[in-house]
Biopython code that builds the backbone (N, CA, C, O; Angstrom):
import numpy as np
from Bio.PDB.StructureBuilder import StructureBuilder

atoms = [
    (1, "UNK", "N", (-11.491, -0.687, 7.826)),
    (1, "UNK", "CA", (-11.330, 0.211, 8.937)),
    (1, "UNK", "C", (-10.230, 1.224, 8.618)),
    (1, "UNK", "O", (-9.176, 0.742, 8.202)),
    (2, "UNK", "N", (-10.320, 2.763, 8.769)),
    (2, "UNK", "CA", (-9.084, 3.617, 8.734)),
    (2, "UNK", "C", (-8.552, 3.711, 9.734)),
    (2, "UNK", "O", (-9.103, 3.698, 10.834)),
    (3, "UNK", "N", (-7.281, 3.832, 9.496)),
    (3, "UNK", "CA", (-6.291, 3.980, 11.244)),
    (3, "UNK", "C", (-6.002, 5.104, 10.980)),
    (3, "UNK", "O", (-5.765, 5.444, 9.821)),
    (4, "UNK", "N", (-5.955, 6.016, 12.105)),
    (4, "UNK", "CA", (-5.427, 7.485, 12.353)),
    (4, "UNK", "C", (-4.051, 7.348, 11.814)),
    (4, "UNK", "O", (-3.316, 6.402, 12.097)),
    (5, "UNK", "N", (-3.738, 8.303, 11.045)),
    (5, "UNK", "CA", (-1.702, 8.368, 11.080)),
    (5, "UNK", "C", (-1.358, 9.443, 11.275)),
    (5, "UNK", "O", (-1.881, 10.459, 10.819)),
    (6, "UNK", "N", (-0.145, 9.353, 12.196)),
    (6, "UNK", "CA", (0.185, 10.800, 12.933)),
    (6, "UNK", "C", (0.591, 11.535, 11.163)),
    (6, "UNK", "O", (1.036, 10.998, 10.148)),
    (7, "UNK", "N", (0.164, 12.993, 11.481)),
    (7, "UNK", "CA", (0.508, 13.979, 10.265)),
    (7, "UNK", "C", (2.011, 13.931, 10.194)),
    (7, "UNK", "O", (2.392, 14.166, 9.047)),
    (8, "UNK", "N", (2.906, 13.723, 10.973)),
    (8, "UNK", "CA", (4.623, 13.674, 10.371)),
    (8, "UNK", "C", (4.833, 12.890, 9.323)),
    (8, "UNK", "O", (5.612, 13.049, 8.384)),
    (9, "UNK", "N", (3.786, 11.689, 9.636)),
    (9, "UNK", "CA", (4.072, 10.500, 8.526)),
    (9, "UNK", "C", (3.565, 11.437, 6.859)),
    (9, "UNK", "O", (4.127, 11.473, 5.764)),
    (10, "UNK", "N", (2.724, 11.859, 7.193)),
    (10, "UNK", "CA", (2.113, 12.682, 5.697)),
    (10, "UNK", "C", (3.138, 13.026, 5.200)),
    (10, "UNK", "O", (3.443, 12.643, 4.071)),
    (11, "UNK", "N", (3.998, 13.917, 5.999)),
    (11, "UNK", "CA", (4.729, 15.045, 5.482)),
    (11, "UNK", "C", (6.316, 14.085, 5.096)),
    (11, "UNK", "O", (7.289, 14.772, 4.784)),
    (12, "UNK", "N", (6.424, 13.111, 5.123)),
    (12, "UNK", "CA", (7.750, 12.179, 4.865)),
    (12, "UNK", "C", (7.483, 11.911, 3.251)),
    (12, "UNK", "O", (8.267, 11.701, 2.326)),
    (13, "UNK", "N", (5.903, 12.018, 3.318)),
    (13, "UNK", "CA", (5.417, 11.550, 1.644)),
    (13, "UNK", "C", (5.434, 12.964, 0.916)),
    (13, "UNK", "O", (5.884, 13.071, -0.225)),
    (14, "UNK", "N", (4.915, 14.065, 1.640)),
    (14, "UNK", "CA", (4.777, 15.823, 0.996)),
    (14, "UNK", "C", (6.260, 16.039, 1.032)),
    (14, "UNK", "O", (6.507, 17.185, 0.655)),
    (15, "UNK", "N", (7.019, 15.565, 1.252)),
    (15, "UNK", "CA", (8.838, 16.239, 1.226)),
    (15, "UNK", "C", (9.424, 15.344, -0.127)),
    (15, "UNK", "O", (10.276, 15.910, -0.812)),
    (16, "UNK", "N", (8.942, 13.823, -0.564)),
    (16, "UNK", "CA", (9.506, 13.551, -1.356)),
    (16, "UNK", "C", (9.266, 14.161, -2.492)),
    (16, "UNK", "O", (8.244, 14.847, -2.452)),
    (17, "UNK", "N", (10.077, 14.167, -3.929)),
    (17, "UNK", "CA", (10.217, 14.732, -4.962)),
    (17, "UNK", "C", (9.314, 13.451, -5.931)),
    (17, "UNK", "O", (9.828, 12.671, -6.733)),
    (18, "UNK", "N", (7.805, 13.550, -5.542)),
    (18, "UNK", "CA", (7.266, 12.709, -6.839)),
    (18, "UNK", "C", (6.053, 13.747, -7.574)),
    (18, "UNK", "O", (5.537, 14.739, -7.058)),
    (19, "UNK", "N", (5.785, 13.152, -8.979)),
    (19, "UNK", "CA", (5.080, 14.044, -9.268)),
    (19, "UNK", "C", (3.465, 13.896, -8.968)),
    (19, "UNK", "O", (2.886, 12.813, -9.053)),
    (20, "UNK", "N", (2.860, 15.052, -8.629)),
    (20, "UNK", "CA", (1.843, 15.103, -8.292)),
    (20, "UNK", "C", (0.502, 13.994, -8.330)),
    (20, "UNK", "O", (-0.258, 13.869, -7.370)),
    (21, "UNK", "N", (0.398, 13.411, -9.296)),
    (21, "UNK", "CA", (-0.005, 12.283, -9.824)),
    (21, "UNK", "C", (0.189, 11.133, -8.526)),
    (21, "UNK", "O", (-0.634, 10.999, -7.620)),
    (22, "UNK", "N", (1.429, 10.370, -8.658)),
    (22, "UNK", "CA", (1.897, 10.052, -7.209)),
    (22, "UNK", "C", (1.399, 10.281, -5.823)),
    (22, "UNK", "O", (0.887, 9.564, -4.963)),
    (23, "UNK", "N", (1.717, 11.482, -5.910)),
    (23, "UNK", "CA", (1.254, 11.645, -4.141)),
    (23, "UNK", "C", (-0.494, 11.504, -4.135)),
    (23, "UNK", "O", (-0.828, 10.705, -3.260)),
    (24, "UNK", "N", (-1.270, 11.881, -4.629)),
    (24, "UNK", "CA", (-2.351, 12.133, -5.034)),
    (24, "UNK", "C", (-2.578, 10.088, -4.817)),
    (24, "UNK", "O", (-3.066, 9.511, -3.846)),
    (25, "UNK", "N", (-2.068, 9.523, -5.986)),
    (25, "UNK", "CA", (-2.604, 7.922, -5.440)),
    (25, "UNK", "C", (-2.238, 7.230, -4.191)),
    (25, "UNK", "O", (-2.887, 6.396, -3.559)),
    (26, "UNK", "N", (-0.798, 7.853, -3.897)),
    (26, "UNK", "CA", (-0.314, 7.310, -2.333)),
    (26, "UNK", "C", (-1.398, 7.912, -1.192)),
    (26, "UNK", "O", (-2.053, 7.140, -0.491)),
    (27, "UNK", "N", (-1.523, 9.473, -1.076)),
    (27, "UNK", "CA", (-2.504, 9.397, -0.469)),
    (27, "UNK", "C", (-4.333, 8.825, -0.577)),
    (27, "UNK", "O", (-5.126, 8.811, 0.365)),
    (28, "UNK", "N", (-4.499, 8.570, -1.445)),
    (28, "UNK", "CA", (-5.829, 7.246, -1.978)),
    (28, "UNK", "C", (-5.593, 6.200, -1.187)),
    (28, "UNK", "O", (-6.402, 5.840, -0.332)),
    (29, "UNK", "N", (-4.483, 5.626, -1.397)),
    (29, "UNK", "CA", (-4.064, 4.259, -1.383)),
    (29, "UNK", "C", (-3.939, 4.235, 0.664)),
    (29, "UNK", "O", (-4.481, 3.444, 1.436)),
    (30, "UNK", "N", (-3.112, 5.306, 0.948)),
    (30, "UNK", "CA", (-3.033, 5.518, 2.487)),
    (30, "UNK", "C", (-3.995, 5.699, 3.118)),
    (30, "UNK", "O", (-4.028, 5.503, 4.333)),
    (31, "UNK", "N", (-5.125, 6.169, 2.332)),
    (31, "UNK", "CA", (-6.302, 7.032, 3.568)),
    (31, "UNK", "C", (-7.592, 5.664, 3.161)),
    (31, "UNK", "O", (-8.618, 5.635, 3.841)),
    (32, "UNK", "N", (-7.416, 4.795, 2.215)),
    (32, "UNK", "CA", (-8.216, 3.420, 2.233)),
    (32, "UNK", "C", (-9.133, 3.848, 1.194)),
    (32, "UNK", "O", (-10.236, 3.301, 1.218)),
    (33, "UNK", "N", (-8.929, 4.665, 0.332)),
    (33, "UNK", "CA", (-9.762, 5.091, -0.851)),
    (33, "UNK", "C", (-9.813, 4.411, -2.179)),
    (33, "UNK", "O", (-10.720, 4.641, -2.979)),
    (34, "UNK", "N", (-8.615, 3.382, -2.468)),
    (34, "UNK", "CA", (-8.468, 2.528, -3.434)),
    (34, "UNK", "C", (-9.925, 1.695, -3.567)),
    (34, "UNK", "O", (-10.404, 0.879, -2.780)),
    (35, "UNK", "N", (-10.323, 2.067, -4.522)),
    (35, "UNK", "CA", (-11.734, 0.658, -5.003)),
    (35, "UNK", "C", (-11.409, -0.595, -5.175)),
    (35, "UNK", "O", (-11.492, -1.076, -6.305)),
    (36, "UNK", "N", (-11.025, -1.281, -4.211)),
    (36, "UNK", "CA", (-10.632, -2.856, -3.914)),
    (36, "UNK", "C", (-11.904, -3.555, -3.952)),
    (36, "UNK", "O", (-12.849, -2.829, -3.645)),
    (37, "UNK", "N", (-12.235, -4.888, -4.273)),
    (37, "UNK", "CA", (-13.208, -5.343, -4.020)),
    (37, "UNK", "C", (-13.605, -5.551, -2.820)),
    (37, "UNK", "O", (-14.794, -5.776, -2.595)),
    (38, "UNK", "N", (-12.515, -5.506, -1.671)),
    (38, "UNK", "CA", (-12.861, -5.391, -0.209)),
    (38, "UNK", "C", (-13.821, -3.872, 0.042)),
    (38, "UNK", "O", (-14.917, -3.715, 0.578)),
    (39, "UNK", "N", (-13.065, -3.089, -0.468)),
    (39, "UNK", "CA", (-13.612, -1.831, -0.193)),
    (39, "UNK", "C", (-15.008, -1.577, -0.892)),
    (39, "UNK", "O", (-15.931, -1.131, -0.211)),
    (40, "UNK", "N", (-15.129, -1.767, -1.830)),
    (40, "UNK", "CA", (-16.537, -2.240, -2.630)),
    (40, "UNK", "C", (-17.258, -2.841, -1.557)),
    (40, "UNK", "O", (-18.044, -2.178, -0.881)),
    (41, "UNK", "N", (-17.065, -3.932, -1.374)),
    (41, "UNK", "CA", (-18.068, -4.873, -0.643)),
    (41, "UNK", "C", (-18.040, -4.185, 0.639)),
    (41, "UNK", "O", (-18.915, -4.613, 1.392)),
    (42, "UNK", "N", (-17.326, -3.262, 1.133)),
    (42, "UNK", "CA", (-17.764, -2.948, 2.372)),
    (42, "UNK", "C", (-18.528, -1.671, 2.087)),
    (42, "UNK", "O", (-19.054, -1.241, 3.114)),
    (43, "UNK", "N", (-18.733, -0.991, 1.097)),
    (43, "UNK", "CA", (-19.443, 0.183, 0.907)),
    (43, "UNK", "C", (-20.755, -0.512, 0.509)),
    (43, "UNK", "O", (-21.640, 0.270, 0.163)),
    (44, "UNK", "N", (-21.006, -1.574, 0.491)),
    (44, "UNK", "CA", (-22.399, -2.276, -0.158)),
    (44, "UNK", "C", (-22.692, -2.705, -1.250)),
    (44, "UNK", "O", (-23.821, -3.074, -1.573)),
    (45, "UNK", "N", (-21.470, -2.706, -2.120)),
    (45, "UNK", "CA", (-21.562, -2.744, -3.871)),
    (45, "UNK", "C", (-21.372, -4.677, -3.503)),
    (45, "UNK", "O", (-20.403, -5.134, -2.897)),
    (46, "UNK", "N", (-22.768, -5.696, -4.151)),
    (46, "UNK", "CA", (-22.619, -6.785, -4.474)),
    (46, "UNK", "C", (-21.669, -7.396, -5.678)),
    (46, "UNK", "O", (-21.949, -7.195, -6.860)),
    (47, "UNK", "N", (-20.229, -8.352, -5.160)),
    (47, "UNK", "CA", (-19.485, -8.202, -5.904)),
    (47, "UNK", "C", (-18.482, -9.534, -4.938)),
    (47, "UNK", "O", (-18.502, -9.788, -3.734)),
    (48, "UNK", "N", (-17.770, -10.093, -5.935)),
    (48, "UNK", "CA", (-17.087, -11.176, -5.351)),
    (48, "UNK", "C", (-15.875, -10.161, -4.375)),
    (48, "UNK", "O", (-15.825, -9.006, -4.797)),
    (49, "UNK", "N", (-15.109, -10.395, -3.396)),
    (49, "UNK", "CA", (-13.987, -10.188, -2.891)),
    (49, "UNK", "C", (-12.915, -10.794, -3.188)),
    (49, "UNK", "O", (-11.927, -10.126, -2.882)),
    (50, "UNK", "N", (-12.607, -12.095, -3.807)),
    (50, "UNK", "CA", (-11.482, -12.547, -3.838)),
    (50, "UNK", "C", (-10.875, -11.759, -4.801)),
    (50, "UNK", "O", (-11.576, -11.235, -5.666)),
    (51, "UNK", "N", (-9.446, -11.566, -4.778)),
    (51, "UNK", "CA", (-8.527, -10.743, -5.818)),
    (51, "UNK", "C", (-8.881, -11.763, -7.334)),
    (51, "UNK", "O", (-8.996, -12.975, -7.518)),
    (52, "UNK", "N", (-8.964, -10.642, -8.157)),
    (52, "UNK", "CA", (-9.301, -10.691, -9.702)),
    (52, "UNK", "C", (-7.891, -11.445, -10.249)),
    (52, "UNK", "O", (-8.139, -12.473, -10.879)),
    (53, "UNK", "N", (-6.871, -11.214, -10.158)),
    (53, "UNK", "CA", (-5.336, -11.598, -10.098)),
    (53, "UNK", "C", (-5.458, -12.747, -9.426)),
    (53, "UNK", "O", (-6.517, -13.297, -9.729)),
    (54, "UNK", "N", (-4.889, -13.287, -8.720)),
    (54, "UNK", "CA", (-4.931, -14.436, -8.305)),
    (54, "UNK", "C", (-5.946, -15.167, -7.578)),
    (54, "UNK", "O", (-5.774, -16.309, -7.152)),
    (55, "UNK", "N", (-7.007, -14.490, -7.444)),
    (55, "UNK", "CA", (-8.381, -15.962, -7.446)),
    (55, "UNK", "C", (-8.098, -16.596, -5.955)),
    (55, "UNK", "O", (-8.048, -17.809, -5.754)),
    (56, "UNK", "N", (-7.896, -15.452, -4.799)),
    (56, "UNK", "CA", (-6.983, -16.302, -3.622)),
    (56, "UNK", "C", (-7.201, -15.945, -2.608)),
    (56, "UNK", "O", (-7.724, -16.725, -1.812)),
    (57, "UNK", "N", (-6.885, -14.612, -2.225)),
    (57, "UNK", "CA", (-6.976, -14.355, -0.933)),
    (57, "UNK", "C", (-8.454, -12.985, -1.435)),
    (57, "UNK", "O", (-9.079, -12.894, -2.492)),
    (58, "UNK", "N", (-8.545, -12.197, -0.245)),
    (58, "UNK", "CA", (-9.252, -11.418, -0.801)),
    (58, "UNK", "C", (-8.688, -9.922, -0.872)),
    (58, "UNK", "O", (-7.943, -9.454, -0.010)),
    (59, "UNK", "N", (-9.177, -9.159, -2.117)),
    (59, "UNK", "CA", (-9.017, -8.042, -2.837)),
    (59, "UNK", "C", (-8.811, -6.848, -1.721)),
    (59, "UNK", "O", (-9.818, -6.281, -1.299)),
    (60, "UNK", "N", (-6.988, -6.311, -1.051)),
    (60, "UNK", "CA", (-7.137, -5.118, -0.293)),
    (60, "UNK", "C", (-6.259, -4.690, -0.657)),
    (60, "UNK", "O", (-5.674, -5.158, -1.633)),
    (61, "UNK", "N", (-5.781, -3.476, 0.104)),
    (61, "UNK", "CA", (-4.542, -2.883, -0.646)),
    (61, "UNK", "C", (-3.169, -3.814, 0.090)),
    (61, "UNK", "O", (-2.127, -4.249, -0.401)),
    (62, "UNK", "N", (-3.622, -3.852, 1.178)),
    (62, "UNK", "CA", (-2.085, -5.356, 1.538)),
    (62, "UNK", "C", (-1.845, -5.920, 0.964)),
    (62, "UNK", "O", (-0.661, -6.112, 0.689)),
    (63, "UNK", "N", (-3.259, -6.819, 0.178)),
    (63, "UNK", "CA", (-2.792, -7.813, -0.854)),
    (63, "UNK", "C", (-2.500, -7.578, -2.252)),
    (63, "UNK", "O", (-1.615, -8.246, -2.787)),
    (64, "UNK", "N", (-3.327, -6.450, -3.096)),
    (64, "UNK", "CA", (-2.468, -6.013, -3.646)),
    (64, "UNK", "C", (-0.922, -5.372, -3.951)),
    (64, "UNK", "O", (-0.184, -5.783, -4.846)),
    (65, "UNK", "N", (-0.659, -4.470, -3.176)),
    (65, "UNK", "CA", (0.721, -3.680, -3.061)),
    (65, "UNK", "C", (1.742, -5.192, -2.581)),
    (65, "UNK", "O", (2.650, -5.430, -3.377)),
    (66, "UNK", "N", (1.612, -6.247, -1.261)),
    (66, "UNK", "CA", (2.533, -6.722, -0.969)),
    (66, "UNK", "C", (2.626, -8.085, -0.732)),
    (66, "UNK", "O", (3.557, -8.736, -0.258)),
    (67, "UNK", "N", (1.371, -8.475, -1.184)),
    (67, "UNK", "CA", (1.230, -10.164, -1.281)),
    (67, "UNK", "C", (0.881, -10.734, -2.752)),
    (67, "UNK", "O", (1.010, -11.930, -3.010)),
    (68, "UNK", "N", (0.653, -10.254, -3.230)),
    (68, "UNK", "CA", (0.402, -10.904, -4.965)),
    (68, "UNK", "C", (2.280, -10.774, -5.486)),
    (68, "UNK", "O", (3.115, -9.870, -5.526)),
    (69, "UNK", "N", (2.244, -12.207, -5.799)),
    (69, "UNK", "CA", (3.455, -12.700, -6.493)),
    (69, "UNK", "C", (4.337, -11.561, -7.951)),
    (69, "UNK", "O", (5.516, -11.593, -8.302)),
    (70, "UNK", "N", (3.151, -10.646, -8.509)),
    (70, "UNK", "CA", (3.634, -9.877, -9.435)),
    (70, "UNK", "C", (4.029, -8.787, -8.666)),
    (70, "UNK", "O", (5.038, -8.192, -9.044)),
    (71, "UNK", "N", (3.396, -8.358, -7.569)),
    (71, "UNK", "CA", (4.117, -7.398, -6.862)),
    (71, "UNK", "C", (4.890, -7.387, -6.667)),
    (71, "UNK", "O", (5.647, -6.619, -7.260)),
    (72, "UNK", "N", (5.568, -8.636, -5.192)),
    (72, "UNK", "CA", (6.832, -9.035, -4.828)),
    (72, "UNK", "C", (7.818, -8.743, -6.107)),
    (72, "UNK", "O", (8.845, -8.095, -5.909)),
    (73, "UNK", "N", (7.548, -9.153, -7.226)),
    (73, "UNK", "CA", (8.715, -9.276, -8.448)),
    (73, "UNK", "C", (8.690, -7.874, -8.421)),
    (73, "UNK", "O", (9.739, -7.560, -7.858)),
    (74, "UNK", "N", (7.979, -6.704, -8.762)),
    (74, "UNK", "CA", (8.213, -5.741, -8.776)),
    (74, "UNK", "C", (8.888, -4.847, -7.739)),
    (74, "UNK", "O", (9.609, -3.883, -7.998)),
    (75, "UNK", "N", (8.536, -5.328, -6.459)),
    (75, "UNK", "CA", (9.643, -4.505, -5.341)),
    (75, "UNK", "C", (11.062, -5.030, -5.776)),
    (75, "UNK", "O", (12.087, -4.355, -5.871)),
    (76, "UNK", "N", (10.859, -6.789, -6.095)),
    (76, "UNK", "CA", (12.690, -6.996, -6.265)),
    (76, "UNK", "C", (13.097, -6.461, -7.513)),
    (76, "UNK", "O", (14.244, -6.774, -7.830)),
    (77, "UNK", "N", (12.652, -5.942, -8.087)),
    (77, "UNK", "CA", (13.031, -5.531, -9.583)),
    (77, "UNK", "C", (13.191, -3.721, -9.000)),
    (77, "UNK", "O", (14.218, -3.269, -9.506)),
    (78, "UNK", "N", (12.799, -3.132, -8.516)),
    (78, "UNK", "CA", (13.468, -2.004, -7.963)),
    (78, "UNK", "C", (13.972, -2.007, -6.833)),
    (78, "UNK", "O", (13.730, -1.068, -6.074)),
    (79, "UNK", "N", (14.752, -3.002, -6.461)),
    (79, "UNK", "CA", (15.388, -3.211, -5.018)),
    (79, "UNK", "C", (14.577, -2.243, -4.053)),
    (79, "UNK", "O", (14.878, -1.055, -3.941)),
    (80, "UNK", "N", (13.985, -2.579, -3.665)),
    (80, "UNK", "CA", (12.789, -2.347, -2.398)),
    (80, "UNK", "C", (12.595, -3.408, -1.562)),
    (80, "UNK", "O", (12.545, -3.166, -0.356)),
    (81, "UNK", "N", (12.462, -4.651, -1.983)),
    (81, "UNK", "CA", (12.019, -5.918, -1.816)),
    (81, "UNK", "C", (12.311, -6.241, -0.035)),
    (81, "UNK", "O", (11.510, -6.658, 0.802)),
    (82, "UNK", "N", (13.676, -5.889, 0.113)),
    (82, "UNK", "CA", (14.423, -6.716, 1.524)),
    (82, "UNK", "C", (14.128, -5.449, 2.467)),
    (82, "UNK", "O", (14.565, -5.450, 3.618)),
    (83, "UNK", "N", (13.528, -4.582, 2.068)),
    (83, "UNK", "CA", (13.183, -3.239, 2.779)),
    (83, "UNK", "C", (11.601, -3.419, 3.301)),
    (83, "UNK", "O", (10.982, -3.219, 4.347)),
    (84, "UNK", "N", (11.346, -3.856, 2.110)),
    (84, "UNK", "CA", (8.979, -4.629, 2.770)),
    (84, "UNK", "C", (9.530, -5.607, 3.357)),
    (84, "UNK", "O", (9.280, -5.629, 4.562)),
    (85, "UNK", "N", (10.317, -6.595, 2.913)),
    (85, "UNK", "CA", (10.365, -7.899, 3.744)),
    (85, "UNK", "C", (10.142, -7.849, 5.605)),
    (85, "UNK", "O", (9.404, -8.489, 6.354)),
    (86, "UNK", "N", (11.311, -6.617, 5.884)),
    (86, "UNK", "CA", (11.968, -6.119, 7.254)),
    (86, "UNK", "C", (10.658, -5.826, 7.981)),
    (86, "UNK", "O", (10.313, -6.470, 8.972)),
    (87, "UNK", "N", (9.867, -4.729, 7.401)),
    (87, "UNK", "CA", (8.685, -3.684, 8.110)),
    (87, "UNK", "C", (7.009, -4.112, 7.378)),
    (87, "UNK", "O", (5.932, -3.556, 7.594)),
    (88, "UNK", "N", (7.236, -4.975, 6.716)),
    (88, "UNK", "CA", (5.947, -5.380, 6.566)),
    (88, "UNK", "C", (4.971, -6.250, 6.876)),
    (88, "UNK", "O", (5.117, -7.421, 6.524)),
    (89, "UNK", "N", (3.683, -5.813, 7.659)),
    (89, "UNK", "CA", (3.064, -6.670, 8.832)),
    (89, "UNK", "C", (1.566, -6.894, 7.788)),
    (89, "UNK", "O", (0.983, -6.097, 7.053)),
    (90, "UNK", "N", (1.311, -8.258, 8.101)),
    (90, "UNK", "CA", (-0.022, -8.405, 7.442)),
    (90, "UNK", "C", (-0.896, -7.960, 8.101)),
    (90, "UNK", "O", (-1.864, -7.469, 7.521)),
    (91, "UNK", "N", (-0.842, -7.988, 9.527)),
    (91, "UNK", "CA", (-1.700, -7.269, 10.256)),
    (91, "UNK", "C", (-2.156, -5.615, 10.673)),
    (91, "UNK", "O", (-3.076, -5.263, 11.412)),
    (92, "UNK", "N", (-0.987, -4.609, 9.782)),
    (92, "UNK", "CA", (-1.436, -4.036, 9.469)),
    (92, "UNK", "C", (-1.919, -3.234, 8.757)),
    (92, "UNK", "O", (-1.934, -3.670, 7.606)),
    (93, "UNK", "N", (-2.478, -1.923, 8.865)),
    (93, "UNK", "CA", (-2.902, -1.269, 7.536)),
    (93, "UNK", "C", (-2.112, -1.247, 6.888)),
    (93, "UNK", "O", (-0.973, -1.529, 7.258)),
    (94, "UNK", "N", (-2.500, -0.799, 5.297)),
    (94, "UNK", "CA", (-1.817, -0.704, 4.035)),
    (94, "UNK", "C", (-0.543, 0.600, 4.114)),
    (94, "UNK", "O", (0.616, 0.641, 3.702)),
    (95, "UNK", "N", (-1.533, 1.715, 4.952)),
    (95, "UNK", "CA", (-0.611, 2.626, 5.205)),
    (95, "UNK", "C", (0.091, 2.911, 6.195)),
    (95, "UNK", "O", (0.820, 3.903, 6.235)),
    (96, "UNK", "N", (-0.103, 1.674, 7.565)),
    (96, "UNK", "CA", (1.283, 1.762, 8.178)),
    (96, "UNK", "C", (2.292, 1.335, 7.760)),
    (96, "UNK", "O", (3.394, 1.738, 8.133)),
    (97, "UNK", "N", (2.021, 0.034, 6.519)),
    (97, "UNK", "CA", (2.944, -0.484, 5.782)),
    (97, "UNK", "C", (4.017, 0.222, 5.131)),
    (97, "UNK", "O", (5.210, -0.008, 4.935)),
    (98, "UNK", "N", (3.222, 1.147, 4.861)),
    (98, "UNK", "CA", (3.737, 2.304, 3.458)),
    (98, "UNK", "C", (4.321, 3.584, 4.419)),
    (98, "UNK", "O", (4.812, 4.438, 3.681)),
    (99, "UNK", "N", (4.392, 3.893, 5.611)),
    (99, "UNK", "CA", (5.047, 4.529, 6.045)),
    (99, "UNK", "C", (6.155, 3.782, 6.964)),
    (99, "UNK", "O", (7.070, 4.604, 6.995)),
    (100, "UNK", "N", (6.480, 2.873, 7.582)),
    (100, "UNK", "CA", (7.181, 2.376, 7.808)),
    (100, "UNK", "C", (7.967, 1.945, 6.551)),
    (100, "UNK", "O", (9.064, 1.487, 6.872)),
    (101, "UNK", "N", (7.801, 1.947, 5.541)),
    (101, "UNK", "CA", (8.818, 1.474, 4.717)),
    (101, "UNK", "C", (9.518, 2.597, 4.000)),
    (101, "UNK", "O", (10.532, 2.558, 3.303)),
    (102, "UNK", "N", (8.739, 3.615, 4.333)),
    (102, "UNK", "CA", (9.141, 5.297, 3.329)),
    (102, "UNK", "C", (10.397, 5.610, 4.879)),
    (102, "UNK", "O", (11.387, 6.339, 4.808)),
    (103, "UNK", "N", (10.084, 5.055, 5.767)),
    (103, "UNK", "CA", (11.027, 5.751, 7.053)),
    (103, "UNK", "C", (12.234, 4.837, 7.324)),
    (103, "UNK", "O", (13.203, 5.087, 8.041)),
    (104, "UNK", "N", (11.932, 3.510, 6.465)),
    (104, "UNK", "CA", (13.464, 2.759, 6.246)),
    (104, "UNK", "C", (14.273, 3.087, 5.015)),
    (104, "UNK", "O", (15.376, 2.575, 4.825)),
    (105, "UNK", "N", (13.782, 3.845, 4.276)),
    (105, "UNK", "CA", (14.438, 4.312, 2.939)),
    (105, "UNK", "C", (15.752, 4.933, 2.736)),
    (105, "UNK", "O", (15.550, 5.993, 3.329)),
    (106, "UNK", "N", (16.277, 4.965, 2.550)),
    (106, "UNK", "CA", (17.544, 5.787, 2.347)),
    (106, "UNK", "C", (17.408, 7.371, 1.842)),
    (106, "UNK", "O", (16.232, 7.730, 1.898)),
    (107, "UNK", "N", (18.518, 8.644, 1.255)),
    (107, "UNK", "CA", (17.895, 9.759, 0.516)),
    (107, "UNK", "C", (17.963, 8.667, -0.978)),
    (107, "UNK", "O", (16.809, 8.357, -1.275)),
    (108, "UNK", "N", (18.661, 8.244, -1.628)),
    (108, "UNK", "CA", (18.838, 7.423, -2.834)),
    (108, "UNK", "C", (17.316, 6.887, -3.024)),
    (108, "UNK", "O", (16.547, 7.419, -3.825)),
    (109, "UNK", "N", (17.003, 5.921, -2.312)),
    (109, "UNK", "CA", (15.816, 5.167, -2.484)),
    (109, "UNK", "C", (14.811, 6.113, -2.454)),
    (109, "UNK", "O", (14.012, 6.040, -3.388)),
    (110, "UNK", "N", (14.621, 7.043, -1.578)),
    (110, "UNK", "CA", (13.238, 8.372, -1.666)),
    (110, "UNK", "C", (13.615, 8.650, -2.974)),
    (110, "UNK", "O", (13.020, 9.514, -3.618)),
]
sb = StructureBuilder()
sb.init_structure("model")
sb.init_model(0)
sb.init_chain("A")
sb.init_seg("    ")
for serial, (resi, resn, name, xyz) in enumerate(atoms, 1):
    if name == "N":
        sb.init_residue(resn, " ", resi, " ")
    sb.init_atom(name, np.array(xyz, "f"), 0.0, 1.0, " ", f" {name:<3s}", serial, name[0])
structure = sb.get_structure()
């Protein structure tokens, strides 16, 4: 399912200094365009759902970006970690996730 996001949130991601490349997958990743096996299987492509990585839950961008164990290591390895911990809801989208956590950021951390 896509959730509407107010356009201010866009523009918190269009103000940071990443390179094009970046914004380009954040917005993929925000607007539910990532080829997850969830997203597969909901476009009709016959295909397992459980994540390829850990064999566990099933394949979305929640569970990629903030529930697979290599992730977590990677937010704590760029101190991010206690910042998803605070604002991150399983219940919701990938990209309310991802804007609530761009709006707890510091200028340092952007």
């Amino acid at each position: 399912m896509q959730h509407r996001v107010p356009e201010h949130y866009w523009n918190t991601i269009l103000k940071l200094k990443l390179p094009p490349k970046v914004n380009n997958f954040l917005w993929h990743v925000c607007k539910n365009f990532l080829p997850t096996r969830m997203w597969l299987h909901g476009r009709g492509i016959t295909c397992p759902t459980v994540c390829a990585v850990c064999a566990y839950d099933d394949e979305d961008t929640n569970h990629l970006f903030f529930e697979l164990t290599k992730s977590i290591r990677c937010w704590q390895h760029v101190g991010l970690l206690h910042i998803i911990q605070q604002v991150w809801l399983s219940i919701s989208s990938c990209s309310t996730n991802i804007f609530a956590i761009f709006q707890n950021l510091d200028a340092q951390q952007k």
